[in-house]
N, C-alpha and C positions, 0 to 999 in steps of 0.2 A: 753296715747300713749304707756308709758311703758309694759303696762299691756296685751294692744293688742299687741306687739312685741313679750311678752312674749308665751302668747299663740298661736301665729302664730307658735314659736318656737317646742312648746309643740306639734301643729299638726304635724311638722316635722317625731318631734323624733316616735309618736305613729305610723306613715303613717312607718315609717322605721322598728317598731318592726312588723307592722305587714304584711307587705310585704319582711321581714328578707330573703327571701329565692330568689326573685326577686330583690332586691339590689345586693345582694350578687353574682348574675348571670348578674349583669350590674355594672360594679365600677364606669361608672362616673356618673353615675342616683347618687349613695350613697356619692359621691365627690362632685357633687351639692348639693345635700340636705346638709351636714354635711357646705360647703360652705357658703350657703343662712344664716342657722344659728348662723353660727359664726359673720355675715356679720351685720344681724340685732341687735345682742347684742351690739356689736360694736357701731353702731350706736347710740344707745341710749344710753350706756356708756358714748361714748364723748360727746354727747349732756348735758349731766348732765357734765360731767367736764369743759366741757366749759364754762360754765354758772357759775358753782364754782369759777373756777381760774378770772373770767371778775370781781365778784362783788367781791372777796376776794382780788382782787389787787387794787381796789379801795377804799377798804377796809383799808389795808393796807398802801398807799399812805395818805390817810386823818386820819390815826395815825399817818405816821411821821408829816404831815404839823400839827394837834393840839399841839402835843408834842414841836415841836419849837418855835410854838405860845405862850405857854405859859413858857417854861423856861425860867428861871429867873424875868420872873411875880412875881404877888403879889400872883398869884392863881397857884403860884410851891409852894404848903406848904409840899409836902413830907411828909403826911399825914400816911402812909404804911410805917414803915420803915425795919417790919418784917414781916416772913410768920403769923406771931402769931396775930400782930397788923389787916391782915385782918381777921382771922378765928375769931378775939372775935369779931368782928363787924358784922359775919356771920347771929348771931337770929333777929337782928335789920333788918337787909339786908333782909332780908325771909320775914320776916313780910312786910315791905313797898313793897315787889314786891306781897307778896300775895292779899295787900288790891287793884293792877291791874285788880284783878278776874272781878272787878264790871263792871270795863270795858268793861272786853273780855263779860260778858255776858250781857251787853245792846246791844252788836251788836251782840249777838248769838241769831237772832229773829225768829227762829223759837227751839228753846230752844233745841237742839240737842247735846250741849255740845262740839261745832266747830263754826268754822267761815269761811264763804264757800265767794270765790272770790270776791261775789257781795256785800258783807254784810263787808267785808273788805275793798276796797271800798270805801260804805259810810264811814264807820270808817277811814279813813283817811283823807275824803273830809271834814270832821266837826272837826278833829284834825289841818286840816288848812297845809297838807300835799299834794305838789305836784308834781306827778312822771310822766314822760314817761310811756308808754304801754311796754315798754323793761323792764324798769330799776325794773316798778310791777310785769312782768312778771319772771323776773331772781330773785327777794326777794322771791315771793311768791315759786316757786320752790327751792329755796337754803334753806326756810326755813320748806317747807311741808317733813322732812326726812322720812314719812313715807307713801309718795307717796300716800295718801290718797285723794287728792282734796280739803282739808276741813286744816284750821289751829288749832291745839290744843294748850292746855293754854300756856302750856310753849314754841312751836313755837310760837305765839301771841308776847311773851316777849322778846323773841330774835327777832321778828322780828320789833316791835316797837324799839328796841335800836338799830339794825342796820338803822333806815331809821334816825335815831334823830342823831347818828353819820354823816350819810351822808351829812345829811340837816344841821349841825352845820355850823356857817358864819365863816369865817374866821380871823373874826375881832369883837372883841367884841362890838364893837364902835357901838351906836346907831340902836342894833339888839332889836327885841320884840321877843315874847312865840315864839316857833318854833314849838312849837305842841300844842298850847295853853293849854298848863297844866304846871305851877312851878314846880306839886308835880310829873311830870314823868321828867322831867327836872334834879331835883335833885336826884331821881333815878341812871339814867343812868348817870349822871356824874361822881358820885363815883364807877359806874362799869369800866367805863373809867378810871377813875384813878386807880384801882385792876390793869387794862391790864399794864396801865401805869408804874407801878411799877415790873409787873413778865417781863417785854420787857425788859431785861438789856441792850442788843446792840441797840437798839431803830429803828428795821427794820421794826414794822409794825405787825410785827408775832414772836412767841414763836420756840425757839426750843429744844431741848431736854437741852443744858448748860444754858441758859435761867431758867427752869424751877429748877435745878440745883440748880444754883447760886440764886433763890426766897424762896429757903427750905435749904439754908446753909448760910442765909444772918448773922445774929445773929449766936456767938461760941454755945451759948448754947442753940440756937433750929436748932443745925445739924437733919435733916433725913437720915433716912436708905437709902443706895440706890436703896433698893426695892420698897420705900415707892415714891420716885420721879420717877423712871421709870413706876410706876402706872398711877399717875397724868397724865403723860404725854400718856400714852397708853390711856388712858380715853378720853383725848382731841383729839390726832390724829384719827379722825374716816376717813379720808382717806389713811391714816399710808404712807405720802408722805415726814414724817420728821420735818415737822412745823408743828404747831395749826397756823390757822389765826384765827380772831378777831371774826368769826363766830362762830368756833369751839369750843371757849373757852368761846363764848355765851351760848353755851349748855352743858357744863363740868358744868359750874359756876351754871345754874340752877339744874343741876342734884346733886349737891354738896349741893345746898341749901333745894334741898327736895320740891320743891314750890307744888308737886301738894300731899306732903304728910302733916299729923298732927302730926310726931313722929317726937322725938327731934333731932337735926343735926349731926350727927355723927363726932366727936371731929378728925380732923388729927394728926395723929402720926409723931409727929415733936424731 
């Protein structure tokens, strides 16, 4: 839809350069067209934010309720307690989300190196995952950033730990597999606990002091302040002043290199 908006646009502007001289001799013929255009971007703008801000606040919301959940649990181990304690944990973390590939390509059945709506899908309905037509519909778009129709590896992995987030019970009490797999399970727990820990005011989302206060936790691994305003410019791909729990889905994959073989690039702490 995006795409044909776009293009509709596109025939706008070309009908305007090449009738320049007949616009120009009718301003509100060039008042509408420039109108229509602006009108359509729009539209599908907000449609994409809309869709952002519904699952990212829900998002949001079921960080603060885990987060209550478990403090002062047996399962608050405070595991993180420096920016340093998560980057050595980094190679190990790469590794267990890369051996997911196998995953993403038993359901890439017709071997294209994606995973297209319907093939997604089944991959859910054998993971024992079950969503609304909305709630597939606003993932599968929050998480295709590249407007493609098709999910790539590392949307694949952001998108499997945001539904494992969603789908967590609120009670550990007498719960089974929720995606029936231990081994994504323990995965995405310890990513949960990364957010956990860089969430200092524990609202759900990061913000710029936040990410601050995760890179000056420890005297002696202050960062530069160029070095934190990076992090953060990396995460905000909406630049609205927070990362939610999405965005820092795909900072953390891009950090980890998952779809690369070269060694992780060490933070300047």
């Amino acid at each position: 839809m995006f795409a044909s908006f776009c293009k509709l646009k596109c025939f706008f502007a070309y009908d305007m350069f090449n009738f320049q001289g007949r616009i120009h001799s009718c301003p509100a013929l060039k008042s509408i067209t420039n109108k229509v255009g602006s009108m359509l971007c729009r539209c599908s703008c907000n449609t994409s934010t809309n869709k952002y801000r519904r699952l990212d606040a829900k998002l949001a919301r079921k960080i603060i309720e885990l987060r209550q959940q478990t403090s002062g649990s047996v399962h608050d181990n405070k595991q993180f307690r420096s920016i340093n304690s998560i980057i050595i944990k980094f190679p190990q973390l790469k590794e267990q989300v890369k051996n997911l590939r196998g995953v993403f390509e038993h359901y890439d059945e017709d071997c294209n190196g994606s995973i297209d709506r319907e093939e997604l899908k089944k991959c859910l309905t054998e993971l024992q995952v079950n969503l609304t037509e909305q709630e597939f519909d606003d993932l599968f778009h929050s998480c295709d950033v590249d407007r493609s129709g098709h999910i790539q590896f590392n949307e694949f992995i952001v998108l499997l730990c945001l539904i494992y987030l969603l789908t967590k019970p609120s009670s550990s009490t007498g719960t089974v597999l929720r995606m029936g797999s231990p081994h994504l399970e323990s995965i995405f727990d310890k990513i949960v606990e990364v957010f956990f820990y860089m969430d200092k005011n524990g609202d759900g989302k990061l913000n710029k002091k936040d990410i601050v206060a995760a890179f000056t936790d420890a005297p002696t691994e202050r960062s530069p302040s160029h070095v934190t305003r990076t992090r953060f410019m990396e995460m905000d791909k909406d630049k609205d002043g927070n990362v939610s729990f999405r965005e820092f889905l795909f900072g953390l994959t891009s950090w980890l290199g998952i779809d690369s073989d070269e060694e992780i690039p060490v933070f300047e702490v």
